[in-house]
Structures are given as C-alpha cells and as structure tokens.
C-alpha positions in Angstrom: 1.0 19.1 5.9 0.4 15.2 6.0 2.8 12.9 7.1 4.2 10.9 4.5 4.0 7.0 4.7 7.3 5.0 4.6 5.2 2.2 3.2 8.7 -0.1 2.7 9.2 0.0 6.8 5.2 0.1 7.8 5.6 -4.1 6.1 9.1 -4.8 7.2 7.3 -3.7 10.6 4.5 -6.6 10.1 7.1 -9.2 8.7 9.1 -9.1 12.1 6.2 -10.1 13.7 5.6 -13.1 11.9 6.3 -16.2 14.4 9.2 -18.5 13.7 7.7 -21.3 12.1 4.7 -19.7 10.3 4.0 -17.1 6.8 1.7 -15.0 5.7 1.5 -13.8 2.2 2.3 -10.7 0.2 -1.8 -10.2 0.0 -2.7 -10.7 3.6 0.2 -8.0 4.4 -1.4 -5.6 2.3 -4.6 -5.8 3.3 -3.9 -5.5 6.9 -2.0 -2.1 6.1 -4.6 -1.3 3.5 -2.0 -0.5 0.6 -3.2 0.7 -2.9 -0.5 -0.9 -4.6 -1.7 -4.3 -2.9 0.2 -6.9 -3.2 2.8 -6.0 -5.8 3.9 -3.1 -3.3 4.7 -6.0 -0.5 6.2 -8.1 -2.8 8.3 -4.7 -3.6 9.5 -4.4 0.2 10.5 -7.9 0.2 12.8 -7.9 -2.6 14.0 -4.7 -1.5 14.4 -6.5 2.4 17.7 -7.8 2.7 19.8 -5.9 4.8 17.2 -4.9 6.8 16.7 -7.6 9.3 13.4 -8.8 8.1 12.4 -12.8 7.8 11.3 -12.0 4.1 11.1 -15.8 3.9 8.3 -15.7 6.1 6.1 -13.9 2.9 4.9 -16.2 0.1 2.2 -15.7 -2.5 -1.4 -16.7 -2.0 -1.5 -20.2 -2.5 1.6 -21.3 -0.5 4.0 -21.0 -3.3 7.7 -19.5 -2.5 7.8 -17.1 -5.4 10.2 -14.7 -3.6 12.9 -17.6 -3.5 14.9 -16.4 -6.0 15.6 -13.4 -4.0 17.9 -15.0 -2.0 20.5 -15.7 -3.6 20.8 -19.4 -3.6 17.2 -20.6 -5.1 17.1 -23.2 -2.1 18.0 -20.4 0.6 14.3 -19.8 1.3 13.2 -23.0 1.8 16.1 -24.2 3.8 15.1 -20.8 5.8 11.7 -22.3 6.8 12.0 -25.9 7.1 14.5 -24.6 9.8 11.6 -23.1 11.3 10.0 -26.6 10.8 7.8 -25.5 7.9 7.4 -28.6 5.7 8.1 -27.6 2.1 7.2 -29.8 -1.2 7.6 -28.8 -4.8 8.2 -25.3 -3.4 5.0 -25.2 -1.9 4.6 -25.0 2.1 2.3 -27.8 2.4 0.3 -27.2 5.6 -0.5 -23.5 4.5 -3.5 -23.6 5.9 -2.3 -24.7 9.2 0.8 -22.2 9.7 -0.6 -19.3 8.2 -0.6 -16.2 10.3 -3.2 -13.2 9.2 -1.8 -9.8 10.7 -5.4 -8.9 10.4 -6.7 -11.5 12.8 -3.3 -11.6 14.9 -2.6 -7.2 15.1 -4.7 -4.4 15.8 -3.7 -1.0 14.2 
C-alpha cells in the first residue's frame, strides 16, 4: 500500500528553509513539490501554519503582494515580520521581489 502524503508538513518543510530576509510565493512552493492543488493547497498550509513554527510570512502571492497578511492577526503583523528581516515593504508590496526572491526549485534538490 502507498504511503500517503502529509502534503501540509512536506510545505511547512520548504517554508523553514526560506532565508531570513527573503520570500518565495505560494506558486513557486508548489511547483517545487509538484502539488495538484497548486497554489491554493500552499496558500491552505499557510493559513493553517500558526502554531507550527513556520515563517508563513516568508510566502506571498506571485507578484509580491502580502495577501496572507490577514492571517496574522494584526493586518500589519506580516509586514512588520519582514521588514524585520529587512525586506522593504510599500503599499503591501515587497518592493525588491525580484531581488529577494528565493525559488526552492533553483535553491533544493528533492
């Protein structure tokens, strides 16, 4: 009988990995663990993350956007959360996304 997948824990797993001062997004998560949900399934895991040790603020959508931030309680608690990390934060947008993005698929190996 096949293993099943905790699917929840394989992306908490990738989101610890994420260096301090530097996001990926929900997308680039799935991809790297090749889930059928996609996206939506990461984006699951996230909201579902607290209490689990995971730097869900680390995980923002596609184009830089914090659209997990009101996850957190206090709607500025995920910003404040990176710009500690010195990720610069406009509008709720990281603004350098290009420049601190981390891609699990370039960065791990399965």
């Amino acid at each position: 009988m096949a293993e099943s997948r905790n699917y929840f824990e394989e992306v908490y797993e990738v989101v610890r990995l994420i260096p301090a001062g530097r996001v990926t997004t929900y997308g680039a998560i799935a991809r790297y663990l090749s889930l059928r949900a996609g996206a939506r399934m990461v984006g699951w895991a996230m909201n579902a993350s607290h209490g689990h040790d995971v730097p869900a603020h680390r995980v923002i959508n596609s184009i830089g956007v914090l659209s997990g931030k009101h996850f957190f309680g206090d709607p500025d608690r995920m910003q404040q959360l990176l710009e500690a990390e010195g990720v610069r934060v406009e509008n709720d947008r990281v603004t350098d996304f290009q420049k601190v993005f981390w891609d699990p698929s370039a960065e791990l190996s399965l």
